[in-house]
C-alpha positions in Angstrom: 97.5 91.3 110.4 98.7 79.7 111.3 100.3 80.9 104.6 100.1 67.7 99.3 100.0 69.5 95.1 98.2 68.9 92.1 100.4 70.3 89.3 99.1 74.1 88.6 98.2 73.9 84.4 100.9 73.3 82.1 99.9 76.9 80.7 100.8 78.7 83.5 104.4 79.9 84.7 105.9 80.4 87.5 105.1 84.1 88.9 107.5 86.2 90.3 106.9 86.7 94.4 108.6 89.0 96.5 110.3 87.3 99.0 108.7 86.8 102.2 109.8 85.3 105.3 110.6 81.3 105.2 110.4 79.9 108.5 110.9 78.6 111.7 108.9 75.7 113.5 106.1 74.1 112.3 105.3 75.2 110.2 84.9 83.2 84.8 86.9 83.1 82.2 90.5 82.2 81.3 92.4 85.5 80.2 94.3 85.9 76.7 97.8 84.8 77.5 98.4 88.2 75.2 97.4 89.9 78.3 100.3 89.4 81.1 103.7 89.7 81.2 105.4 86.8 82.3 109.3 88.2 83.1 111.0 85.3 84.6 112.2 84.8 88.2 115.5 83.0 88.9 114.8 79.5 90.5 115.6 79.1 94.2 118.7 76.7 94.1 117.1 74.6 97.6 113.9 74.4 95.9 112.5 71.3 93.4 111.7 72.5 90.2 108.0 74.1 90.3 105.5 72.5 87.6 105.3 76.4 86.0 102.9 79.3 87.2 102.1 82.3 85.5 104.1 85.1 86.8 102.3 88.1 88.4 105.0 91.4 87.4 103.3 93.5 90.1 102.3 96.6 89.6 103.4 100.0 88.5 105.7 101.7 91.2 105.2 98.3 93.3 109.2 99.2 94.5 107.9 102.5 96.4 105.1 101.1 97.9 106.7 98.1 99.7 109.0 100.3 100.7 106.3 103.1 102.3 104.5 99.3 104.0 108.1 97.8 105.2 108.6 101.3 107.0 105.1 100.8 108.9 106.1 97.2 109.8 109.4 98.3 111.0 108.5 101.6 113.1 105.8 98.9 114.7 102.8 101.0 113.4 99.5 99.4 113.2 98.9 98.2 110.2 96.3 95.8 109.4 96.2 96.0 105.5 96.3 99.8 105.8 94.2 100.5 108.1 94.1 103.0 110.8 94.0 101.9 114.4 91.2 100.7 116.7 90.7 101.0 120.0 91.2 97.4 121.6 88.4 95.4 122.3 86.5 95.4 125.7 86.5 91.7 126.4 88.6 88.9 126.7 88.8 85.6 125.2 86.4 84.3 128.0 83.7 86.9 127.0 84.2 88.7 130.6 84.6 92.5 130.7 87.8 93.8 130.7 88.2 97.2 133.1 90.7 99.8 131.9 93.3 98.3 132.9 92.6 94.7 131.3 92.1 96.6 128.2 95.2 98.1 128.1 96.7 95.4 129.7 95.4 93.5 126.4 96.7 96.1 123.8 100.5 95.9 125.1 100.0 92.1 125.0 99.3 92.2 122.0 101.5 95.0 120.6 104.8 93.1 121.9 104.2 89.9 120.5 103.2 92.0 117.1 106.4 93.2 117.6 107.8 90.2 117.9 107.0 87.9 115.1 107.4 91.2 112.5 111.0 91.3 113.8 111.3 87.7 113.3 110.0 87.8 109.8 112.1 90.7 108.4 115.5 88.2 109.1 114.2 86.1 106.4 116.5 86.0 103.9 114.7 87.0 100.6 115.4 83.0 99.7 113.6 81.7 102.3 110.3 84.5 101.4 110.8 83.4 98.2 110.5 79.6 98.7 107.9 79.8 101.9 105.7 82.1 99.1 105.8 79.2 96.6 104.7 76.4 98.8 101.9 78.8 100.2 100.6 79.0 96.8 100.8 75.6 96.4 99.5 74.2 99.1 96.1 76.7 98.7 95.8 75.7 94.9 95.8 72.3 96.4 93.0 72.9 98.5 89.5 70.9 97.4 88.0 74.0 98.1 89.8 76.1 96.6 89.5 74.3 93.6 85.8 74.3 93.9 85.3 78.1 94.4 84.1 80.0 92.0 85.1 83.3 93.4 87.9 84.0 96.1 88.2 87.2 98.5 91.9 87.4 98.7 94.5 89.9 99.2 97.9 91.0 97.7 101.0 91.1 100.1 103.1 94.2 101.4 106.5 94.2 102.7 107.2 91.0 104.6 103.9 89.0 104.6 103.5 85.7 103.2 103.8 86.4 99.3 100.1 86.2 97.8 100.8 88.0 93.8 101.4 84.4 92.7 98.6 82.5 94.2 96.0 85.8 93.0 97.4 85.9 89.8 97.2 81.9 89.5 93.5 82.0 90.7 92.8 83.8 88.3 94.6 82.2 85.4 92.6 79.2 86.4 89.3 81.4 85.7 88.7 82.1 89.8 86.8 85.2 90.0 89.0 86.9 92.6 88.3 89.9 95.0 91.0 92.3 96.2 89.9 94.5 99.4 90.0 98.0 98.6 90.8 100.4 101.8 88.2 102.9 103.2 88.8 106.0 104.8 87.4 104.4 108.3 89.1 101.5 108.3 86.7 99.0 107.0 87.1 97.1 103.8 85.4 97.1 100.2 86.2 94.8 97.7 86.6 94.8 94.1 87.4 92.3 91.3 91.0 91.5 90.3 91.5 91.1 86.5 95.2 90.7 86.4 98.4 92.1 87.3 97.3 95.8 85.0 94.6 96.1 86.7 95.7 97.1 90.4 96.5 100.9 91.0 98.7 102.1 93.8 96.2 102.6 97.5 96.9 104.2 100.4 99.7 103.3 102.8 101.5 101.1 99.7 98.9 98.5 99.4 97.8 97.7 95.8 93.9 98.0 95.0 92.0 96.9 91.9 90.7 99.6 90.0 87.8 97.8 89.3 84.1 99.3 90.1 83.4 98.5 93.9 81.2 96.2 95.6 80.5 97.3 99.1 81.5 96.2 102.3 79.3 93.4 101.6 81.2 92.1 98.5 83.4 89.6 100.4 79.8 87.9 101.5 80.0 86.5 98.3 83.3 84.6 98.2 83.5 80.6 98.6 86.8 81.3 99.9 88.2 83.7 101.8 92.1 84.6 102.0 93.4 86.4 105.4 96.7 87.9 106.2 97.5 87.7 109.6 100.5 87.5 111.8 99.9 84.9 113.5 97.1 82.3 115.1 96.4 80.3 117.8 94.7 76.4 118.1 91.8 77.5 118.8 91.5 79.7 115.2 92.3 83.1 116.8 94.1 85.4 114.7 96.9 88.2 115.8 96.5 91.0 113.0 98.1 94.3 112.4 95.9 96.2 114.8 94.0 98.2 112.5 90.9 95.6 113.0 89.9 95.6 109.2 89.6 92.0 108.9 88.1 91.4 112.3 85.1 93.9 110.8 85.1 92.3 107.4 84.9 88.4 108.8 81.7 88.8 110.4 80.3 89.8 106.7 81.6 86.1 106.0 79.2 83.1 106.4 79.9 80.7 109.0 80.4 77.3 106.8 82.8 79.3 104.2 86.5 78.6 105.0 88.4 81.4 106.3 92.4 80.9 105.6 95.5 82.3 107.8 98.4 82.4 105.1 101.7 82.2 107.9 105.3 81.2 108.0 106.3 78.5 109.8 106.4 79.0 113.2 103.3 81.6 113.5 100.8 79.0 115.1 101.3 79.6 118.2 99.3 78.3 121.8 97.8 80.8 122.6 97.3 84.6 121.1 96.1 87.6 123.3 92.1 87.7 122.3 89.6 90.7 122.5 86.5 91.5 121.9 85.9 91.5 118.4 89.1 89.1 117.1 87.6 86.9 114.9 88.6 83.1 114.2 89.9 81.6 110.8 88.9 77.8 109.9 92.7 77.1 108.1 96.0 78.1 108.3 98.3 77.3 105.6 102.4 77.8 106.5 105.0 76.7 104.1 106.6 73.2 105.4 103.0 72.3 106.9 100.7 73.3 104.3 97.1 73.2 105.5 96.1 73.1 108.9 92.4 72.7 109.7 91.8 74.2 113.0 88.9 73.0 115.7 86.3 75.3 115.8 
């Protein structure tokens, strides 16, 4: 599964973000304060002072559940937001049929670079996460259209992904209505509205839901903006995911003119990425020391 800066509202704090990977080359309605616990986060000593964002304390049991997703990423299991593996797809980036062979030619291309860029992320130091999380967050607030959407499909981060909690919780302290995907038992995606940090539940495979009523597949058709994790994406918008194909199903439900954006670490935009069948393309990618990257398509 390539993540400049208005100041963020004076009312908001800065959220605590589990530390994610920092990196390597190139990189509605306003809720009652009342609501939300805002536990502070120690400042990253290599990092300028942050203007204050609310800070997102996670949910309940959060600990356990990274744990159960860092042990996924780290046995190399597919994993794209959950999801259960797909069969790779039949053709390749040219459109041509793929035999047999190609296609499993194509699946251990893609496996070992997976492999790869996961092992490269968890020697982040949780400093680096922490910081390369921040300046995602900023860099996406900062984003005209961002700032114009009125609602945002997004998605909360597991394990060693670019940290999201902070961005989510400061879209919707701005008075974004947010999606979060909720998991289905074949792999494809719902989605549900996010109304702050109490209102996720623990999911399957240690991914955090919304408890929220559900909209249908069809819900992230309604987003302005559209969040994607990925691990990592080529120049020409193609995008390396976990392997469970969730996100390459739930992009095509996503109108062409709405901007799709690839939340990396430095270093994750690569040349080229192996390409199937049904791998769909972002518009952006946004990476800490690079911020956002608009991609030809």
């Amino acid at each position: 599964m390539d993540r400049d800066v208005p100041e963020v509202p004076g009312a908001l704090h800065e959220p605590s973000m589990p530390e994610e990977p920092g990196m390597l080359e190139e990189p509605g309605m306003l809720k009652e304060p009342s609501m939300l616990k805002e536990p502070s986060m120690p400042e990253d000593p290599g990092m300028l002072d942050d203007p204050g964002m609310p800070e997102d304390p996670g949910v309940a049991g959060e600990a356990g559940m990274l744990d159960e997703a860092r042990a996924l990423d780290e046995s190399g299991a597919p994993d794209e937001s959950g999801a259960p593996e797909r069969e790779e797809a039949a053709l390749g980036r040219d459109g041509g049929a793929l035999s047999c062979d190609g296609e499993a030619a194509l699946a251990r291309d893609k496996g070992a670079l997976r492999k790869s860029l996961l092992a490269a992320r968890a020697r982040l130091t949780p400093e680096q996460r922490a910081a390369a999380g921040r300046a995602i967050r900023d860099a996406v607030l900062a984003l005209p259209e961002a700032q114009m959407a009125g609602t945002v499909a997004a998605y909360y981060s597991v394990a060693n992904e670019p940290d999201t909690r902070g961005l989510v919780y400061a879209l919707w302290k701005r008075g974004t209505y947010v999606l979060l995907p909720v998991l289905l038992a074949d792999g494809d995606l719902d989605w549900a509205s996010y109304e702050g940090p109490d209102s996720l539940r623990a999911g399957p495979r240690g991914l955090a839901e919304p408890a929220e009523p559900p909209r249908g597949v069809m819900g992230i058709a309604s987003a302005d903006l559209v969040l994607v994790p990925a691990v990592a994406v080529d120049r020409q918008g193609y995008r390396l995911g976990r392997g469970g194909g969730s996100y390459d199903r739930a992009l095509t439900r996503v109108g062409g003119p709405v901007p799709t954006v690839a939340l990396l670490y430095d270093g994750e935009l690569l040349d080229e990425v192996p390409v199937g069948q049904h791998d769909q393309r972002v518009r952006l990618i946004a990476r800490p020391s690079h911020g956002i990257t608009r991609l030809p398509l």
